[in-house]
C-alpha positions in Angstrom: -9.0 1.0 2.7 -8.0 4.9 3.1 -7.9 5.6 0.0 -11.7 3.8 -0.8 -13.1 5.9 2.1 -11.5 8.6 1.5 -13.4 8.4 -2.0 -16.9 7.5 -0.8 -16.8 10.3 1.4 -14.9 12.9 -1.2 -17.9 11.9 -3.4 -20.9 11.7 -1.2 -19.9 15.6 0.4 -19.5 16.6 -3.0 -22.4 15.7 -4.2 -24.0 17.2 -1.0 -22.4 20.3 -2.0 -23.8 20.5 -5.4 -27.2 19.5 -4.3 -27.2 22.2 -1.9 -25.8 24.9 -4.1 -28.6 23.9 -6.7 -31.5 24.3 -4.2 -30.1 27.7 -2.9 -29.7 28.9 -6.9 -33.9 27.4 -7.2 -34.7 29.3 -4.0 -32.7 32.4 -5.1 -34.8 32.8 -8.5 -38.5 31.9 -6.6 -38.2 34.9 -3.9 -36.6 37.8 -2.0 -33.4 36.9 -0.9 -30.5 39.1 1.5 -28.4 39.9 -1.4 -30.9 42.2 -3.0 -32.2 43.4 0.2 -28.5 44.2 0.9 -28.1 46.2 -3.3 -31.8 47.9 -1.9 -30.3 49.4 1.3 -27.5 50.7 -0.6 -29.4 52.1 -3.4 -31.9 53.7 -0.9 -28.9 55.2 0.8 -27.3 56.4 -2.1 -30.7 58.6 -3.0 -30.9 59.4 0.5 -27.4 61.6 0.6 -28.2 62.7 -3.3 -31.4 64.1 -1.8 -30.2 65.2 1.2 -27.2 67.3 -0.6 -26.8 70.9 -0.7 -25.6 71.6 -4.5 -24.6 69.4 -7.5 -21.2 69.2 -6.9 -21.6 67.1 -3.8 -24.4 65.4 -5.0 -21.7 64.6 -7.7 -19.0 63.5 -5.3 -21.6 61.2 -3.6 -22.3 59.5 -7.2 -18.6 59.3 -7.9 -18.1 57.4 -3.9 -20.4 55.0 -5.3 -19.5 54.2 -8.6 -15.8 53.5 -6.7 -17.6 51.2 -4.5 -18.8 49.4 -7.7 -22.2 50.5 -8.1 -23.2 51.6 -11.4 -25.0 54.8 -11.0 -25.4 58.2 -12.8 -27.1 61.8 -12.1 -29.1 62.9 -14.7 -30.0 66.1 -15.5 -33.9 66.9 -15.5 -37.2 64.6 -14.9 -36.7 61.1 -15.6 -38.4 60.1 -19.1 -42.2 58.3 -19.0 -41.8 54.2 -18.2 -43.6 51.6 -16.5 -45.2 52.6 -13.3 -46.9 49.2 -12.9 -46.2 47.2 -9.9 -42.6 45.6 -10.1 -41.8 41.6 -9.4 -41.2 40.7 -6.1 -37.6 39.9 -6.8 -36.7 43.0 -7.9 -34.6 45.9 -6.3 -37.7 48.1 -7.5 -40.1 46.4 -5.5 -37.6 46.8 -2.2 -37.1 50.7 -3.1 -41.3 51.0 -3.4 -42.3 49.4 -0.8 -39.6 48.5 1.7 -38.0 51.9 1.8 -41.4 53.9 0.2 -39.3 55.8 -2.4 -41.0 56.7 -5.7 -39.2 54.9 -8.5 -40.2 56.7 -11.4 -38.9 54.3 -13.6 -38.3 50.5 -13.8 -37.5 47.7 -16.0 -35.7 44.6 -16.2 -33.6 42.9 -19.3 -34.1 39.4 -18.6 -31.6 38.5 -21.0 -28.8 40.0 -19.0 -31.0 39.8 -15.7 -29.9 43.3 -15.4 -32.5 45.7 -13.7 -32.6 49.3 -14.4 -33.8 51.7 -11.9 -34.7 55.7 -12.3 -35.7 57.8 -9.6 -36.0 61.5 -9.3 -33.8 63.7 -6.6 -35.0 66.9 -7.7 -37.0 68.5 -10.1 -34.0 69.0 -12.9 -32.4 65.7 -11.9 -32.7 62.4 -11.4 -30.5 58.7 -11.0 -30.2 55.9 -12.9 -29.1 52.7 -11.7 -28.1 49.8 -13.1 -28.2 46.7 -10.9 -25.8 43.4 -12.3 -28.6 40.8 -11.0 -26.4 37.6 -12.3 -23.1 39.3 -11.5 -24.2 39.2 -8.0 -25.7 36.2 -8.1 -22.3 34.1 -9.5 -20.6 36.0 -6.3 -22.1 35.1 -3.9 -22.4 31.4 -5.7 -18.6 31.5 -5.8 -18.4 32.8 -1.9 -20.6 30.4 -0.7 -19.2 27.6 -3.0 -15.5 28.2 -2.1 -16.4 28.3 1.4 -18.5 25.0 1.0 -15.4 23.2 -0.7 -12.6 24.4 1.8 -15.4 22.6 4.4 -15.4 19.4 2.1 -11.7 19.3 1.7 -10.9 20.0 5.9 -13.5 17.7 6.6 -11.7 15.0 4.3 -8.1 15.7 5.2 -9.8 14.8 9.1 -11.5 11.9 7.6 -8.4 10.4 6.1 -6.4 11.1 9.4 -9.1 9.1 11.3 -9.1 6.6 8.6 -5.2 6.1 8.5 -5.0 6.4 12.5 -8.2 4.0 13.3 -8.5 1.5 10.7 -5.5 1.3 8.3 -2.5 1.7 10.4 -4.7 -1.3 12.9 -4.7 -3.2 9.5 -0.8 -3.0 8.7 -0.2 -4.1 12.4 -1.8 -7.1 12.1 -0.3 -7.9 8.7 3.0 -7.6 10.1 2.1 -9.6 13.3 0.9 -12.2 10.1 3.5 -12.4 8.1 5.8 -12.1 11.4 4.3 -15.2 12.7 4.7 -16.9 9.1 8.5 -15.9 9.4 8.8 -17.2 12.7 6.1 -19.1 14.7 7.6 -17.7 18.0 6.9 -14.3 17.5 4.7 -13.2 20.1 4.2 -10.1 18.7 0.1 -8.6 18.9 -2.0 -6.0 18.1 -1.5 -3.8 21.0 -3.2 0.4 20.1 -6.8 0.8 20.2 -8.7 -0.9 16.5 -12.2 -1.1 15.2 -14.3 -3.9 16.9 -13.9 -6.4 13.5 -10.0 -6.1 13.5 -9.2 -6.7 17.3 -11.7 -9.7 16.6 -9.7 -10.9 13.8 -6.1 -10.5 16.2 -8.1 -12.3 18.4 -8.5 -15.3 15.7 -5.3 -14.7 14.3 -3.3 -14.7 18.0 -5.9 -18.2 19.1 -4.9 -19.7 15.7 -0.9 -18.9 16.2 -1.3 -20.7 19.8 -3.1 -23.9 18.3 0.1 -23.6 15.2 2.6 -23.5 17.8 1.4 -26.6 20.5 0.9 -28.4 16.9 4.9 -27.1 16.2 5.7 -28.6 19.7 4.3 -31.9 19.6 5.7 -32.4 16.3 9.5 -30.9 17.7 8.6 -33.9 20.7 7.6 -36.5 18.2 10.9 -36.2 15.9 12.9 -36.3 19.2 11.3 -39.3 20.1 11.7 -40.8 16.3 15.6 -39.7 16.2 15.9 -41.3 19.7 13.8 -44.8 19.1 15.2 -45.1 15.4 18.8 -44.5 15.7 19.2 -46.9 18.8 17.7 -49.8 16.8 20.3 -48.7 13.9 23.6 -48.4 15.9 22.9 -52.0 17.4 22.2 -53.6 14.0 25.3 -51.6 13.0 27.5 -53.2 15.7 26.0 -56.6 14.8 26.6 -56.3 11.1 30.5 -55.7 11.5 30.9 -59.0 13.8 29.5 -60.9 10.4 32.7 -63.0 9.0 31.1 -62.8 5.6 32.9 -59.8 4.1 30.3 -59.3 1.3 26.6 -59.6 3.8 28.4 -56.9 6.1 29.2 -54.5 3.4 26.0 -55.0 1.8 24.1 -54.8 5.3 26.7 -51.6 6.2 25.7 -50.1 2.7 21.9 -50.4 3.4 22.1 -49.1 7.4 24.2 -46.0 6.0 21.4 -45.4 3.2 18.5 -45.6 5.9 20.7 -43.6 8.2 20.9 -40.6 5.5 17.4 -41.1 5.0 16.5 -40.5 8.3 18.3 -37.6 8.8 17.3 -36.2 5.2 13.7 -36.3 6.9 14.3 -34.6 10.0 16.2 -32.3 8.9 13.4 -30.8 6.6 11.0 -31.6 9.5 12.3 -30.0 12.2 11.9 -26.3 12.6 15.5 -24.7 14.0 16.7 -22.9 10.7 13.3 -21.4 10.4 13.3 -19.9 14.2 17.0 -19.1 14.1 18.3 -16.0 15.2 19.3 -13.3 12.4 22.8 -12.0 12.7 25.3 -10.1 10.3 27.5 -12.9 9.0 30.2 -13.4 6.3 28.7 -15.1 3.2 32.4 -16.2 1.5 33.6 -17.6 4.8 30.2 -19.6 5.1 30.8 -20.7 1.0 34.0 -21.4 1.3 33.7 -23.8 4.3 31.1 -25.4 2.7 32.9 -25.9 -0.6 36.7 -26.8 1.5 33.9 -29.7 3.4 33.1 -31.3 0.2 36.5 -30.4 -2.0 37.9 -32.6 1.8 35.8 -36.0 0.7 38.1 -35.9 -3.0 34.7 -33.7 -4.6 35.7 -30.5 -7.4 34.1 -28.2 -5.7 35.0 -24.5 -5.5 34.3 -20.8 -4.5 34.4 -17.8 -7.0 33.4 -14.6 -5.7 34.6 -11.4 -3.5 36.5 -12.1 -0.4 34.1 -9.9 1.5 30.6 -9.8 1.2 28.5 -9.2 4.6 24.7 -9.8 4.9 22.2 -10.3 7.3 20.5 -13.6 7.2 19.8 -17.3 9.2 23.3 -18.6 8.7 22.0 -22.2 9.6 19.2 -21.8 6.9 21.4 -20.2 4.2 24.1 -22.6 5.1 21.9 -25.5 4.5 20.3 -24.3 1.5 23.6 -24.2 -0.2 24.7 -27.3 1.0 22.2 -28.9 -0.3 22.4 -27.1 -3.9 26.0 -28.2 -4.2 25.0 -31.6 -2.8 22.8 -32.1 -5.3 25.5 -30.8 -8.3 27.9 -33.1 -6.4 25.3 -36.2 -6.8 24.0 -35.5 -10.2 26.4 -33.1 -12.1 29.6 -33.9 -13.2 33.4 -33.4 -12.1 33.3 -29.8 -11.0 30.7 -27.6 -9.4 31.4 -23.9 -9.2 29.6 -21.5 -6.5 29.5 -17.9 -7.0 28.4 -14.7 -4.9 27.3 -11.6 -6.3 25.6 -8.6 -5.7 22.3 -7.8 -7.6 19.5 -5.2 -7.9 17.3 -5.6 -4.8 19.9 -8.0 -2.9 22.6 -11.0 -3.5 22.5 -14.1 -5.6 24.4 -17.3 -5.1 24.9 -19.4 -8.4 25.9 -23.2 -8.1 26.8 -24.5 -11.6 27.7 -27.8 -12.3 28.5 -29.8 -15.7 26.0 -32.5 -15.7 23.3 -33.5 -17.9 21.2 -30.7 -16.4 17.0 -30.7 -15.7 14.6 -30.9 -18.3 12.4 -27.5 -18.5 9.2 -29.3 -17.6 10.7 -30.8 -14.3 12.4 -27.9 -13.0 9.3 -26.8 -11.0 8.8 -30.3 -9.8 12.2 -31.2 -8.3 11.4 -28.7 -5.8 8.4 -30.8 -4.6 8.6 -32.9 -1.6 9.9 -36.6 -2.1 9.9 -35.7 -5.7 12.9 -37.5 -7.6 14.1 -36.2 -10.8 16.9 -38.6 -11.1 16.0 -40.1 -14.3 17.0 -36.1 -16.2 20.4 -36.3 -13.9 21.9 -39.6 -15.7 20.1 -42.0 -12.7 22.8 -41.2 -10.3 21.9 -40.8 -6.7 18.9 -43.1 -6.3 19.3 -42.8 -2.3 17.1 -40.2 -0.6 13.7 -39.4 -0.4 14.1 -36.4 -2.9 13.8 -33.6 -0.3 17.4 -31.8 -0.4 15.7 -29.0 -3.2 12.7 -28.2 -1.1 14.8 -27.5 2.3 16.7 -25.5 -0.1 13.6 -23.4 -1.2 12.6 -23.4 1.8 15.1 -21.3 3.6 15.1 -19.1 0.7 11.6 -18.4 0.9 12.2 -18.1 4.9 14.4 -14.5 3.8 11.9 -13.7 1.3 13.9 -14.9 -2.1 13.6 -17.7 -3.8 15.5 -20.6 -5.9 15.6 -20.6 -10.0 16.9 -23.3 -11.9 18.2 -22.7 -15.6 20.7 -24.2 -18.1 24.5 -23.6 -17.9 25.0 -22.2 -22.0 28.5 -24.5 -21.6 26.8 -27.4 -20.4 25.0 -28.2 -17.0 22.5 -26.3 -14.1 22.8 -23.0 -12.5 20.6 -22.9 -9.4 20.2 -19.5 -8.8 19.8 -18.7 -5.1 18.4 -15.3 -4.4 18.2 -13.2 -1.3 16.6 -9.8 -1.6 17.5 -7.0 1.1 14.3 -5.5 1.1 13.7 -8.3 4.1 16.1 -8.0 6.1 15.0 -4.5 8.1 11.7 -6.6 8.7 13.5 -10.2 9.6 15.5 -8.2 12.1 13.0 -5.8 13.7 
């Protein structure tokens, strides 16, 4: 927006500028104007102390001041030859010598090729001055004064313009796109639109601060409504739990046990990609290998090949709950549908860090690798048909608090065999996730 008004108005005074310089040239060639009454006064001068001067040699040293001064002037010796006595054009010097100062001008003409107006007029009777006036010469000058002047206006006038422009409007405008993409971070930002903005914008923090309050009673009721699912469903579950281990018959109970467990996991699958902690967690400097690692020693626990490979040391500043749930859920899902061993590595990268889980199963077809990352979206038949429980959200939570830090989650094949879900985490975000 600065730099469009900034334009509009760079062109519009420029324009201005040249119009105006145009109609002063127009007005400069149709009549009198000060700079040839200002050459007329100094000619007249000039003829004056010629006249006025003893002997030669100082009516020499006064033609020799003058041609120092840059006028071009000589002293002739005897009467000026025979020329045109008619009545001169009002623009010319002539005309201001005749009949502004009443000095006889003997002789007079103009070279309107050169606009250059020649002027003789007698300061004795053996002697007389010639004077050659540089019309256009003093014309372009005072173009180029008045000009210059005209543009160091235009360019102080814009410098003040885009000042206003950056101080007024713009900076108002990147206020309230941090306050949006704040609130898009994290819904309990309160942060508003607080120095003095064009009428439209503090309407639109207006909208945007009446449209974050209807977001966040929507976020509560829907924080108050999973608390009452988790509390009415898993009540109903732990009693038909305790009822299905007093059946004798070994097979029902294990079957029924099976089942309870699977809607169990489901259940929590759901709320866990419902519910809106990770996303309004606090961001603190944490250890990423210690997080990996006790992540990959909970699985490797439960008899499962999984294992860290990358530096002992690697500090960042992110949601640990969110990042720690991302990757649990990428090595969940290598675990479920990979093969024996899943690898996760660290690393640092241009722009930020990148956690790799590899595993060496069958791997994702190209076409599906988008889709996985939908919501209750099951890939299972390009991952050998393993892991049918699940409603298919473990990828998106994953994306999810990846997208929460500003990164993002690529999936690609292993060249030995397998996926590689690349997690990445840039660092650009986290001065803004932590101011």
């Amino acid at each position: 927006m600065t730099a469009q008004i900034t334009a509009i108005v760079t062109v519009a005074v420029v324009a201005g500028a040249v119009l105006a310089t145009t109609i002063m040239m127009l007005l400069w060639e149709s009549g009198p104007d000060a700079s040839r009454s200002v050459i007329s006064a100094r000619v007249a001068m000039i003829i004056q102390l010629v006249e006025a001067s003893p002997n030669r040699d100082d009516a020499m040293r006064i033609v020799e001041a003058a041609r120092g001064h840059g006028m071009e002037v000589a002293l002739v010796d005897g009467p000026p030859p025979p020329g045109r006595r008619d009545s001169p054009p009002l623009r010319s010097v002539t005309f201001r010598l005749a009949y502004g100062w009443g000095m006889d001008v003997a002789v007079w003409d103009q070279s309107w090729g050169d606009d250059v107006e020649t002027v003789m007029v007698p300061v004795a009777e053996d002697a007389h001055l010639v004077f050659r006036i540089p019309l256009q010469m003093v014309l372009w000058r005072e173009v180029v004064k008045i000009g210059g002047g005209t543009l160091i206006i235009v360019t102080l006038f814009v410098v003040l313009l885009q000042a206003y422009a950056r101080r007024w409007i713009a900076r108002p405008l990147d206020a309230l796109a941090d306050a949006a993409v704040s609130f898009g971070q994290s819904p309990s930002d309160d942060r508003l639109l607080s120095r003095p903005a064009p009428r439209e914008i503090v309407r639109v923090a207006a909208a945007l601060d009446g449209m974050r309050t209807r977001i966040r009673n929507l976020i509560d009721d829907r924080t108050r409504m999973l608390v009452a699912i988790s509390h009415d469903l898993r009540t109903p579950l732990t009693r038909l739990g305790l009822r299905a281990e007093q059946i004798a018959d070994p097979a029902i109970r294990s079957a029924m046990l099976t089942d309870l467990d699977q809607i169990g996991r489901m259940l929590n699958e759901t709320l866990d990609y419902l519910r809106d902690d990770a996303r309004t967690g606090q961001m603190i400097r944490c250890d990423l290998p210690s997080l990996i690692t006790t992540i990959c020693s909970g699985f490797a626990d439960v008899g499962h090949g999984v294992r860290y490979d990358g530096p002992a040391r690697l500090t960042w500043t992110c949601r640990p709950g969110a990042v720690s749930r991302a990757i649990g859920n990428l090595v969940e899902n290598g675990v479920k549908h990979g093969g024996r061993t899943v690898v996760v590595g660290l690393r640092s990268v241009d722009g930020g860090i990148e956690i790799v889980v590899a595993d060496d199963g069958p791997g994702v077809p190209a076409d599906l690798r988008e889709r996985v990352f939908e919501p209750f979206f099951k890939g299972n038949s390009a991952r050998g048909g393993a892991g049918q429980d699940g409603f298919g959200l473990g990828l998106s939570i994953a994306r999810d608090a990846a997208r929460l830090h500003g990164g993002d989650i690529a999936l690609n094949d292993r060249p030995e065999g397998g996926l590689v879900a690349r997690l990445f985490l840039p660092a650009a975000a986290q001065h803004f996730l932590t101011s």
